[in-house]
PDB file of N, CA, C and O in Angstrom, chain B, residues numbered from 101:
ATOM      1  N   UNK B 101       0.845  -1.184   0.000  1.00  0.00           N
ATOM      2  CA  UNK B 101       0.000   0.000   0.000  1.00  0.00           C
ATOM      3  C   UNK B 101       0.883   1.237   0.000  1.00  0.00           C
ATOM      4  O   UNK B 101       1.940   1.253   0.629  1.00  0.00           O
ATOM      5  N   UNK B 102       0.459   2.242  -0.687  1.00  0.00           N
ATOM      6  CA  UNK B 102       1.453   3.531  -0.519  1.00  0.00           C
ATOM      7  C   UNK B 102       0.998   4.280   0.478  1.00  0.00           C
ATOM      8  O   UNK B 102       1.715   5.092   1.063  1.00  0.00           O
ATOM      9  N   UNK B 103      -0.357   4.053   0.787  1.00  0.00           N
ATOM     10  CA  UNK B 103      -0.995   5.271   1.722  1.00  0.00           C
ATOM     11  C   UNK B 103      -1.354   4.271   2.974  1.00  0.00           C
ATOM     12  O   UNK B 103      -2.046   3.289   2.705  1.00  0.00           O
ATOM     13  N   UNK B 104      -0.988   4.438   4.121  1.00  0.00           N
ATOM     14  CA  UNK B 104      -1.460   3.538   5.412  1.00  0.00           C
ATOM     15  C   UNK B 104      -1.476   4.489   6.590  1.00  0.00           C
ATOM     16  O   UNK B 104      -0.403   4.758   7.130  1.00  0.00           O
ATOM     17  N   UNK B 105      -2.763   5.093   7.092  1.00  0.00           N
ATOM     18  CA  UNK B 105      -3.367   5.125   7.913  1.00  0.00           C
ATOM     19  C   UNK B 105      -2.807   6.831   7.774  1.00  0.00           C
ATOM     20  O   UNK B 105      -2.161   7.386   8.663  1.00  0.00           O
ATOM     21  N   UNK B 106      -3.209   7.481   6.483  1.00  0.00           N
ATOM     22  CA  UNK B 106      -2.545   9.318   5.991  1.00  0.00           C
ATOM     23  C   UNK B 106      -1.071   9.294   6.154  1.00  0.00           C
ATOM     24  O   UNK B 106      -0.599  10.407   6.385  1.00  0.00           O
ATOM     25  N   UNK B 107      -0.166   8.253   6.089  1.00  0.00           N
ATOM     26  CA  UNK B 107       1.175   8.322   6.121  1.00  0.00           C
ATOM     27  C   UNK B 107       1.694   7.800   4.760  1.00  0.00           C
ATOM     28  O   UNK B 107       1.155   6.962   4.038  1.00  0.00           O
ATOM     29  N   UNK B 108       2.579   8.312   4.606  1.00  0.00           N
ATOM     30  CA  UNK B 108       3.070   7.842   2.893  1.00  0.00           C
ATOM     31  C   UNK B 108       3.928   6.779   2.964  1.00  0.00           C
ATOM     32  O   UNK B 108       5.020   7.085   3.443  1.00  0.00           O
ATOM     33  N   UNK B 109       3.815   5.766   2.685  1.00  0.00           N
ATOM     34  CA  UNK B 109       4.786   5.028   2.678  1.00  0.00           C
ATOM     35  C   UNK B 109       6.054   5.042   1.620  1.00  0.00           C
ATOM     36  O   UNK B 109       5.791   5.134   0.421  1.00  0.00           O
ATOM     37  N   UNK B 110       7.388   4.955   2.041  1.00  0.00           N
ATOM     38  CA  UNK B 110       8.400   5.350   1.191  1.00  0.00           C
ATOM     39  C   UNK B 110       8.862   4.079   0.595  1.00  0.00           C
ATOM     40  O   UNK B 110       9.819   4.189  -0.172  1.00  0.00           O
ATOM     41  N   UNK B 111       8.349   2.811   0.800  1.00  0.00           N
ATOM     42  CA  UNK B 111       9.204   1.727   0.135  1.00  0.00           C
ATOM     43  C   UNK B 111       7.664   0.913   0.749  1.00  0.00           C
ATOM     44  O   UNK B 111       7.108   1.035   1.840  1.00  0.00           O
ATOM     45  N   UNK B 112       7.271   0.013  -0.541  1.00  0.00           N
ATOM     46  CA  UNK B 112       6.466  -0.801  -0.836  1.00  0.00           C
ATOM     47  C   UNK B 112       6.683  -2.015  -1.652  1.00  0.00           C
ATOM     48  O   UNK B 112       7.590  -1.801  -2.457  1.00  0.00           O
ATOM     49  N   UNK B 113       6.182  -3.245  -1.755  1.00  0.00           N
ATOM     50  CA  UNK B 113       6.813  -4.404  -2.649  1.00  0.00           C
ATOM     51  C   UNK B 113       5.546  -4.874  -3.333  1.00  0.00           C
ATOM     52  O   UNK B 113       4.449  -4.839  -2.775  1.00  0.00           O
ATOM     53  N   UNK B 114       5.788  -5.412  -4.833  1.00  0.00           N
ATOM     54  CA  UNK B 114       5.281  -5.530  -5.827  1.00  0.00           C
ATOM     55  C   UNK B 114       4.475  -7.004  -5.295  1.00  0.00           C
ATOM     56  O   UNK B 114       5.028  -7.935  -4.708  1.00  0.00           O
ATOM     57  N   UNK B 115       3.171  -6.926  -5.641  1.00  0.00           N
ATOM     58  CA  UNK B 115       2.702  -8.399  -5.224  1.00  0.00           C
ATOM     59  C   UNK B 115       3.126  -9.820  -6.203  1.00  0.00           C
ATOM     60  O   UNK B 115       2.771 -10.957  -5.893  1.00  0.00           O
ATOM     61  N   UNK B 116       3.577  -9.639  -6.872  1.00  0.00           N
ATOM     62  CA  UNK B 116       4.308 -10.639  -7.635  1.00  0.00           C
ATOM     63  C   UNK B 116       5.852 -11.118  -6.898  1.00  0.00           C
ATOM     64  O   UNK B 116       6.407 -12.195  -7.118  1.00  0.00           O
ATOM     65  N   UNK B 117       6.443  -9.869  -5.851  1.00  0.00           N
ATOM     66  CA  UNK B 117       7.291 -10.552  -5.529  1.00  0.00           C
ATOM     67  C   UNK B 117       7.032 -10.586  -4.364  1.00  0.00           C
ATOM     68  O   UNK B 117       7.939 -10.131  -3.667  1.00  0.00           O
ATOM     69  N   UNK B 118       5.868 -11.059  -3.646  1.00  0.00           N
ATOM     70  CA  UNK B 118       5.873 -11.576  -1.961  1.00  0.00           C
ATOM     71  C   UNK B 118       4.718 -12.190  -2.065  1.00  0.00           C
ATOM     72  O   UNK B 118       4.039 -11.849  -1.097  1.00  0.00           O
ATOM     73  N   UNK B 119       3.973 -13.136  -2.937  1.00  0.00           N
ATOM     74  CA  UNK B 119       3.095 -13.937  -3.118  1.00  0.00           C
ATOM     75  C   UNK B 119       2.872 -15.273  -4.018  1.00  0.00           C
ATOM     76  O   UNK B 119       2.720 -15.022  -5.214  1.00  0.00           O
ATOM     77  N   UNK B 120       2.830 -16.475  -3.707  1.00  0.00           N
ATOM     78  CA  UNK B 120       3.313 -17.331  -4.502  1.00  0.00           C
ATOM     79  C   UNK B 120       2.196 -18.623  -4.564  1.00  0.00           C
ATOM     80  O   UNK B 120       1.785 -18.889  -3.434  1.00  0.00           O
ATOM     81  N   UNK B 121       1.720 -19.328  -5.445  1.00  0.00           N
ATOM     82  CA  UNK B 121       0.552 -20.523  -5.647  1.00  0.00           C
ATOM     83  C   UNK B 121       1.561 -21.594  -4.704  1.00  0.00           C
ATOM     84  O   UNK B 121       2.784 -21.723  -4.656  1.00  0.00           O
ATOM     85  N   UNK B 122       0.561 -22.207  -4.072  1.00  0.00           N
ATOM     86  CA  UNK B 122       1.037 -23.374  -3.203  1.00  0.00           C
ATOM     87  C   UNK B 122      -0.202 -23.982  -3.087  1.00  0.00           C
ATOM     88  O   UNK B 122      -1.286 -23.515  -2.736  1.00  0.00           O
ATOM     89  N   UNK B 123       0.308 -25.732  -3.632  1.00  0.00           N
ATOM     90  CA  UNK B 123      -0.797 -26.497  -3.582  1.00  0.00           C
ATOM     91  C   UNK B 123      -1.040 -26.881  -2.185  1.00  0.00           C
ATOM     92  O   UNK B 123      -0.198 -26.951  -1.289  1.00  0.00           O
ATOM     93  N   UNK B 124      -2.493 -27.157  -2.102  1.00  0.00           N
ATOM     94  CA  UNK B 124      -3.152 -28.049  -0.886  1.00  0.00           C
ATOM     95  C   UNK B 124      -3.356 -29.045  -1.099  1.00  0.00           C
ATOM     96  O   UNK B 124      -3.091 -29.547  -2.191  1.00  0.00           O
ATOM     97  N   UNK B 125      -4.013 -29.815   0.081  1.00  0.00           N
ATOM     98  CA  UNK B 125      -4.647 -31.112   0.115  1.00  0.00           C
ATOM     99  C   UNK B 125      -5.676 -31.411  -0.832  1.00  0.00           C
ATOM    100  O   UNK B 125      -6.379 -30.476  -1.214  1.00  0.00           O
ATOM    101  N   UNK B 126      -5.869 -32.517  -1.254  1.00  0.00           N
ATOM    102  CA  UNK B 126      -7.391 -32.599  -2.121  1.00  0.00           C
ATOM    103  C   UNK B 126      -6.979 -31.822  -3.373  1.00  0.00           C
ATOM    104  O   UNK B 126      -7.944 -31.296  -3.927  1.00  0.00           O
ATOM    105  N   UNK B 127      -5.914 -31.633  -3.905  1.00  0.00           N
ATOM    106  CA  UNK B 127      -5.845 -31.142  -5.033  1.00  0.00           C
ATOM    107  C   UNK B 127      -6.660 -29.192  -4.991  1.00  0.00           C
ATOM    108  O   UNK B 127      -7.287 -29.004  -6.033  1.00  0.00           O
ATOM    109  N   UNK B 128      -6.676 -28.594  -4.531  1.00  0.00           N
ATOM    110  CA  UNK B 128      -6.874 -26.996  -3.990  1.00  0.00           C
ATOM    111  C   UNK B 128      -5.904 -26.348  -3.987  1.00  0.00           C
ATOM    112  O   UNK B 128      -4.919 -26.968  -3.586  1.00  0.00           O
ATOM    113  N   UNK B 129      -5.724 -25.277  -4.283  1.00  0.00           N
ATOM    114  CA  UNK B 129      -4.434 -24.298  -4.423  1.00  0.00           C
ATOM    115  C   UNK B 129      -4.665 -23.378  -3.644  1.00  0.00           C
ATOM    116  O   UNK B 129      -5.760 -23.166  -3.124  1.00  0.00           O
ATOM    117  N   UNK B 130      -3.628 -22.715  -3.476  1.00  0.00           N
ATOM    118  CA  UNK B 130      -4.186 -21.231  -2.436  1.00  0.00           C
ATOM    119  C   UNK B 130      -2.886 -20.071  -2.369  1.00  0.00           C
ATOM    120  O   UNK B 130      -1.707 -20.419  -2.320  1.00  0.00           O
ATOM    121  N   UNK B 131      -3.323 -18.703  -2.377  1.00  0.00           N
ATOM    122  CA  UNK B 131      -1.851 -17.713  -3.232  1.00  0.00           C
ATOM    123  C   UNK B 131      -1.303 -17.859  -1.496  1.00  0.00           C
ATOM    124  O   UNK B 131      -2.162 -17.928  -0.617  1.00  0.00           O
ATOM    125  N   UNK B 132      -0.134 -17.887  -1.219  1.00  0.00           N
ATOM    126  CA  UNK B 132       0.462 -17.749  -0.311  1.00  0.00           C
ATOM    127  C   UNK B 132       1.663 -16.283  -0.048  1.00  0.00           C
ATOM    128  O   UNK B 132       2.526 -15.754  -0.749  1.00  0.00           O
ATOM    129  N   UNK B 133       1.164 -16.069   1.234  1.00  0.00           N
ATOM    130  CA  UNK B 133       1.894 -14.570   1.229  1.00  0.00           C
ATOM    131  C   UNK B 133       3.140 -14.358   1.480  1.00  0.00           C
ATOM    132  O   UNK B 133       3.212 -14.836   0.348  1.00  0.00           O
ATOM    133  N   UNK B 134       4.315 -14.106   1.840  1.00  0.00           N
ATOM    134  CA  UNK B 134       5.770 -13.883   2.131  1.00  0.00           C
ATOM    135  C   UNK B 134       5.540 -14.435   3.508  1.00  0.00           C
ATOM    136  O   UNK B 134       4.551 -13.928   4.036  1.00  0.00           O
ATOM    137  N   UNK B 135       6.213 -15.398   4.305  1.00  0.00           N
ATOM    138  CA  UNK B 135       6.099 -15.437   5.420  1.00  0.00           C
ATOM    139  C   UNK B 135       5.212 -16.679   6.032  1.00  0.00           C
ATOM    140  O   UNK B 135       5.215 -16.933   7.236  1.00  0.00           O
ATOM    141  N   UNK B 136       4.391 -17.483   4.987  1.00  0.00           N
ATOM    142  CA  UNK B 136       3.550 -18.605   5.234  1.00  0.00           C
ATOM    143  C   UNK B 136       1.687 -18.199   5.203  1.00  0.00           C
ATOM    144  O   UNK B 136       0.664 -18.861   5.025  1.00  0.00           O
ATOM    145  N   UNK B 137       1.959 -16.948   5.446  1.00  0.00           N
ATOM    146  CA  UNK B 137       0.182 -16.976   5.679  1.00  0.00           C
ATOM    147  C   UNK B 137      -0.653 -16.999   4.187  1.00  0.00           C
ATOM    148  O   UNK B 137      -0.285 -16.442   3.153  1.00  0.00           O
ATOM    149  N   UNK B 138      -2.053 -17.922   4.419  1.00  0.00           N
ATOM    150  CA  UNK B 138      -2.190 -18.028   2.971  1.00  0.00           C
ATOM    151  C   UNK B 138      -3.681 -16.932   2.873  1.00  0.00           C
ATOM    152  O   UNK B 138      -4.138 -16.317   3.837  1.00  0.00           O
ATOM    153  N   UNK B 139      -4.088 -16.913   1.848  1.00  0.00           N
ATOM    154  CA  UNK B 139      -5.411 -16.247   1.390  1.00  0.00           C
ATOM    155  C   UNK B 139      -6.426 -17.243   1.853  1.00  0.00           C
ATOM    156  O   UNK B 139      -6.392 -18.418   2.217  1.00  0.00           O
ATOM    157  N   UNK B 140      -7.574 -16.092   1.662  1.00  0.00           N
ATOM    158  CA  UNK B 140      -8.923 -16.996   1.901  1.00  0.00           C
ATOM    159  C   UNK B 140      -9.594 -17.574   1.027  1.00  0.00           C
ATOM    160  O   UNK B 140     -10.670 -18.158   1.151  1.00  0.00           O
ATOM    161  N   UNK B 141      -8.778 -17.372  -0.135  1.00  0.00           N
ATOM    162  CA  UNK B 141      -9.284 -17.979  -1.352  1.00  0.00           C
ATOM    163  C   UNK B 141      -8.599 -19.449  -1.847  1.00  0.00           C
ATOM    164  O   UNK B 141      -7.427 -19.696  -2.134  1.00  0.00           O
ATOM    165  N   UNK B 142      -9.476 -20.094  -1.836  1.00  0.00           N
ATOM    166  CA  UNK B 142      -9.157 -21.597  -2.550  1.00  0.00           C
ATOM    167  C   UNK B 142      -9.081 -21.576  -3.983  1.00  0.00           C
ATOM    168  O   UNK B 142      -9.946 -20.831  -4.443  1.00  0.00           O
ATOM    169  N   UNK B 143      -8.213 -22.234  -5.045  1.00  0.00           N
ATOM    170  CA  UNK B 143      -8.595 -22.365  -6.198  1.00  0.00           C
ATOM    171  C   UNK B 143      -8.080 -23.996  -6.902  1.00  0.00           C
ATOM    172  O   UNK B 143      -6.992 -24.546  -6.731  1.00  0.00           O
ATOM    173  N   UNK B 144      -9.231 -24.484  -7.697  1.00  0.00           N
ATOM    174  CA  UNK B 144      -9.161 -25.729  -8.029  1.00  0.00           C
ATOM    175  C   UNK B 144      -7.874 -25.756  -9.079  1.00  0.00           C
ATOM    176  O   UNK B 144      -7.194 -26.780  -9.016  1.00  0.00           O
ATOM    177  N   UNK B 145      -7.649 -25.204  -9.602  1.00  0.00           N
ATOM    178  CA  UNK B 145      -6.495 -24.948 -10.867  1.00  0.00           C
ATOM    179  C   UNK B 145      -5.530 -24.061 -10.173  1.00  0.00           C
ATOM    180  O   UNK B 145      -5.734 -23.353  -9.187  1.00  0.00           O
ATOM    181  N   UNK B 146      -4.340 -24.241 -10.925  1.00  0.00           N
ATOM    182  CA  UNK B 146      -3.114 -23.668 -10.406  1.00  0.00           C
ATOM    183  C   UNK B 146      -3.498 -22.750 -11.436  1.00  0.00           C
ATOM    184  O   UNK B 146      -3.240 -21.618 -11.029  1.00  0.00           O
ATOM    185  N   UNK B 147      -3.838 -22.729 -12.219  1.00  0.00           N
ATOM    186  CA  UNK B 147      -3.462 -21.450 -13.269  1.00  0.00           C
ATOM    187  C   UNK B 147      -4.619 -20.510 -12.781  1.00  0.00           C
ATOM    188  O   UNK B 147      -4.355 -19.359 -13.128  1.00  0.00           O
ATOM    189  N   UNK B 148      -5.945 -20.596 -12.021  1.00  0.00           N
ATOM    190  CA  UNK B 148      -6.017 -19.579 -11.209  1.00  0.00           C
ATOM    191  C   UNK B 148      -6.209 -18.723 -10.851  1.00  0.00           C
ATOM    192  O   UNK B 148      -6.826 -17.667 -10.986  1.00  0.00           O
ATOM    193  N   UNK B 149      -5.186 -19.603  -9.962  1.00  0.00           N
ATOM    194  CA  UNK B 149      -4.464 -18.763  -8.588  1.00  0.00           C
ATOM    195  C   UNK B 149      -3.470 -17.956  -9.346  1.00  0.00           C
ATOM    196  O   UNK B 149      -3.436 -16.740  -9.153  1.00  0.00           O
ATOM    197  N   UNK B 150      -2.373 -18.720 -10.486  1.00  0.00           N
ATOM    198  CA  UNK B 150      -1.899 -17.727 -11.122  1.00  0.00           C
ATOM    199  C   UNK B 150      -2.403 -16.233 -11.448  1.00  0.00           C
ATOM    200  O   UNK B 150      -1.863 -15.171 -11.139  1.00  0.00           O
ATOM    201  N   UNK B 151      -4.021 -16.539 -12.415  1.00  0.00           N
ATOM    202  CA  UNK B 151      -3.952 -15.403 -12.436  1.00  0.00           C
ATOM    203  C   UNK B 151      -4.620 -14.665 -11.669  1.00  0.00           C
ATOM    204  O   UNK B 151      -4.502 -13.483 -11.991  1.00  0.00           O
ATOM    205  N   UNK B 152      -5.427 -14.870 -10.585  1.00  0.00           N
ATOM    206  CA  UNK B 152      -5.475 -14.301  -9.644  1.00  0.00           C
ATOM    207  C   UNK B 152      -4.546 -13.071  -8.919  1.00  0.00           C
ATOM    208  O   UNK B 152      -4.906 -11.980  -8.478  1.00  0.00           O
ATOM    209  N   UNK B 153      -3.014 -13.788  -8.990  1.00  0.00           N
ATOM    210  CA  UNK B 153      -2.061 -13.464  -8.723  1.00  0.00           C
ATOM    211  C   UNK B 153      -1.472 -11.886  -9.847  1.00  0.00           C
ATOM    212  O   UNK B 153      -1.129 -10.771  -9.455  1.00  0.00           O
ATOM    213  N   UNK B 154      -1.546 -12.333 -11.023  1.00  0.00           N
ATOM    214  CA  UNK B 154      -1.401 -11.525 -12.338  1.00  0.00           C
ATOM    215  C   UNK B 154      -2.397 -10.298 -12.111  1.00  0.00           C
ATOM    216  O   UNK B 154      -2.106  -9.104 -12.186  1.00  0.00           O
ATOM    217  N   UNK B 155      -3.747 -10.913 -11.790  1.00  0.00           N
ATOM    218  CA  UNK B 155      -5.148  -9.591 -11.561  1.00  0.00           C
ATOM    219  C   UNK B 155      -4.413  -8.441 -10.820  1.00  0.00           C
ATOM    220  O   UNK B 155      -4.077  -7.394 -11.372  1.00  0.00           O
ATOM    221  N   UNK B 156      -4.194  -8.744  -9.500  1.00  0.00           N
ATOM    222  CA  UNK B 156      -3.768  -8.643  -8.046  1.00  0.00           C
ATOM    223  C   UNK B 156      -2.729  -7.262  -8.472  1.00  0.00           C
ATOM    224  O   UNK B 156      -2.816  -6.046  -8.300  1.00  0.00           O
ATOM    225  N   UNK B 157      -1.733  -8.176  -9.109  1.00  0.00           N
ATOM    226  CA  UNK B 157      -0.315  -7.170  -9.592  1.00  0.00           C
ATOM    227  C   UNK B 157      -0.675  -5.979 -10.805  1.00  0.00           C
ATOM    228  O   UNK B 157       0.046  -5.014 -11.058  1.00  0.00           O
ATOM    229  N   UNK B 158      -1.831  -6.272 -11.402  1.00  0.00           N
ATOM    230  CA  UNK B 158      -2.291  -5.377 -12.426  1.00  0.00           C
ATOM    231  C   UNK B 158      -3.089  -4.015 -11.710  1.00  0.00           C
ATOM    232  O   UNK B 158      -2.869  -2.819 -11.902  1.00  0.00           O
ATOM    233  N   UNK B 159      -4.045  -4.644 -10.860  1.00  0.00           N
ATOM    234  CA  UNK B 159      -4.857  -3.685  -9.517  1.00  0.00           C
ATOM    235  C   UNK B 159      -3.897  -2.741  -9.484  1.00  0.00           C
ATOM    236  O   UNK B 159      -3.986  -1.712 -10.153  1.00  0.00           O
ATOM    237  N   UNK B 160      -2.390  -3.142  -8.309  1.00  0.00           N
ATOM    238  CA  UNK B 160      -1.552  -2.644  -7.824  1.00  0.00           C
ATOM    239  C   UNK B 160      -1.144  -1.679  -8.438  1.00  0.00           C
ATOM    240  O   UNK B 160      -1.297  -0.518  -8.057  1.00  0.00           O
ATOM    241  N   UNK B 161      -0.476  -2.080  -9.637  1.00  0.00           N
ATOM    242  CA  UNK B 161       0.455  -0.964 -10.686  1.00  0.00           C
ATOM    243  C   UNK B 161      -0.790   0.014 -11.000  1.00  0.00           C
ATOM    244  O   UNK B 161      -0.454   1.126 -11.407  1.00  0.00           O
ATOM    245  N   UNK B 162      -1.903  -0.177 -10.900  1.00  0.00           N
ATOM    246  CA  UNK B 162      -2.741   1.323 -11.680  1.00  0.00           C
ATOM    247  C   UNK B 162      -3.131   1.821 -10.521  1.00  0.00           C
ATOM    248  O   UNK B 162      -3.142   3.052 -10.528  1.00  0.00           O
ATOM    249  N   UNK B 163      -3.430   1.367  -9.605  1.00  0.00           N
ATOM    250  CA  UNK B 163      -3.372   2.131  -8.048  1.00  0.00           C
ATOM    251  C   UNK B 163      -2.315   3.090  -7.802  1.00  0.00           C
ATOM    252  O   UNK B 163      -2.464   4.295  -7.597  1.00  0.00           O
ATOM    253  N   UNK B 164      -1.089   2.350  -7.847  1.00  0.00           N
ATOM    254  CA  UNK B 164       0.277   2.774  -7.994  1.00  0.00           C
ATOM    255  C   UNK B 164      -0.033   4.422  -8.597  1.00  0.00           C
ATOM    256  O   UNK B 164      -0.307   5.458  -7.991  1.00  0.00           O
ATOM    257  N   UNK B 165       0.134   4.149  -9.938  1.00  0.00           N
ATOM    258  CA  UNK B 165       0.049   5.101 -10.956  1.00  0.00           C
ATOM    259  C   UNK B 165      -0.893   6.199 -10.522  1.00  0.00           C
ATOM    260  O   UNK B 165      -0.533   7.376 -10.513  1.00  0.00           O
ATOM    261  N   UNK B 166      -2.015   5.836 -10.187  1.00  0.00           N
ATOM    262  CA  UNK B 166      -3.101   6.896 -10.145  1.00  0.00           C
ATOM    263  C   UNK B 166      -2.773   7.387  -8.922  1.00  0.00           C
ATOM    264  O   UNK B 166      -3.495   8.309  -8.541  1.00  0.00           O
ATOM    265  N   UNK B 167      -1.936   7.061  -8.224  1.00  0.00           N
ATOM    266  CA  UNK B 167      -1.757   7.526  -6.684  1.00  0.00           C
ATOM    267  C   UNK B 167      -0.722   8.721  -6.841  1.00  0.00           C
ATOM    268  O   UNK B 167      -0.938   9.914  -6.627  1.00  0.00           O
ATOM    269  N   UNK B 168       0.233   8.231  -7.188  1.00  0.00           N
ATOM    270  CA  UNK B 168       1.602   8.818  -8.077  1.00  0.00           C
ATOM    271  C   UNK B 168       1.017  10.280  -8.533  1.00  0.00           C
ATOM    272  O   UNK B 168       1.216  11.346  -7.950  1.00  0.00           O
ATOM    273  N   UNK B 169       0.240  10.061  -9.732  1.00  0.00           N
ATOM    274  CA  UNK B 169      -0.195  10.927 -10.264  1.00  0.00           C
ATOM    275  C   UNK B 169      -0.874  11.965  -9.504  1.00  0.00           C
ATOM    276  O   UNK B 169      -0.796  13.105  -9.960  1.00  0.00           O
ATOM    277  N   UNK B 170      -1.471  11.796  -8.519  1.00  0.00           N
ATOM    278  CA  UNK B 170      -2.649  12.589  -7.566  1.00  0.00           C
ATOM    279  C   UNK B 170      -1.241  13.468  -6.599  1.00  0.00           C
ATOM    280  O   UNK B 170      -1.213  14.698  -6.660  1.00  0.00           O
ATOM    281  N   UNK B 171      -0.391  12.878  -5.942  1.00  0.00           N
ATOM    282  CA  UNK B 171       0.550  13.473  -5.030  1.00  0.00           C
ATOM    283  C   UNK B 171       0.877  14.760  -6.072  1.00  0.00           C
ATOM    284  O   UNK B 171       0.569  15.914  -5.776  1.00  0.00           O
ATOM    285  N   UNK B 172       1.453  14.443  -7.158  1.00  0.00           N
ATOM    286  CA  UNK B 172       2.469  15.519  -7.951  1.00  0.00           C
ATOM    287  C   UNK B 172       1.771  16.464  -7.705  1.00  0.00           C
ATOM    288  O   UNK B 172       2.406  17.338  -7.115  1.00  0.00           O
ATOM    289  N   UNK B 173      -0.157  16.921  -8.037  1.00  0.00           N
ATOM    290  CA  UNK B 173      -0.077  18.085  -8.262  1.00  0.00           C
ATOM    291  C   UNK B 173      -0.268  18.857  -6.699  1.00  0.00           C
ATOM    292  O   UNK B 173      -0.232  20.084  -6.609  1.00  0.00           O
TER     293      UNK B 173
END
């Protein structure tokens, strides 16, 4: 997040690099976060959770951007 709680955050990480597909039991997948904790989301296919993962990082970067953009003026 860049903005947490009206404070700017100066260093943030890309969700592609602190989130990763890890299979479950019963054949279920689930995106897993840096550190072990997983999502609340189950998915039957690895591909997904992939793109789940891809959505996620796409959100981010135009959040990013539009955030970016709003500070300058």
């Amino acid at each position: 997040m860049l903005e947490n709680k009206g404070q700017l955050a100066t260093e943030y990480k890309k969700v592609e690099d602190i989130v990763e597909v890890t299979k479950l039991d019963e054949g279920k997948y689930a995106v897993t976060i840096e550190g072990g904790e997983s999502s609340q989301r189950t998915f039957f296919k690895k591909s997904e959770a992939e793109r789940f993962i891809d959505k996620s990082g796409i959100a981010q970067s135009l959040n990013t951007d539009k955030f970016l953009s709003q500070t300058k003026h």
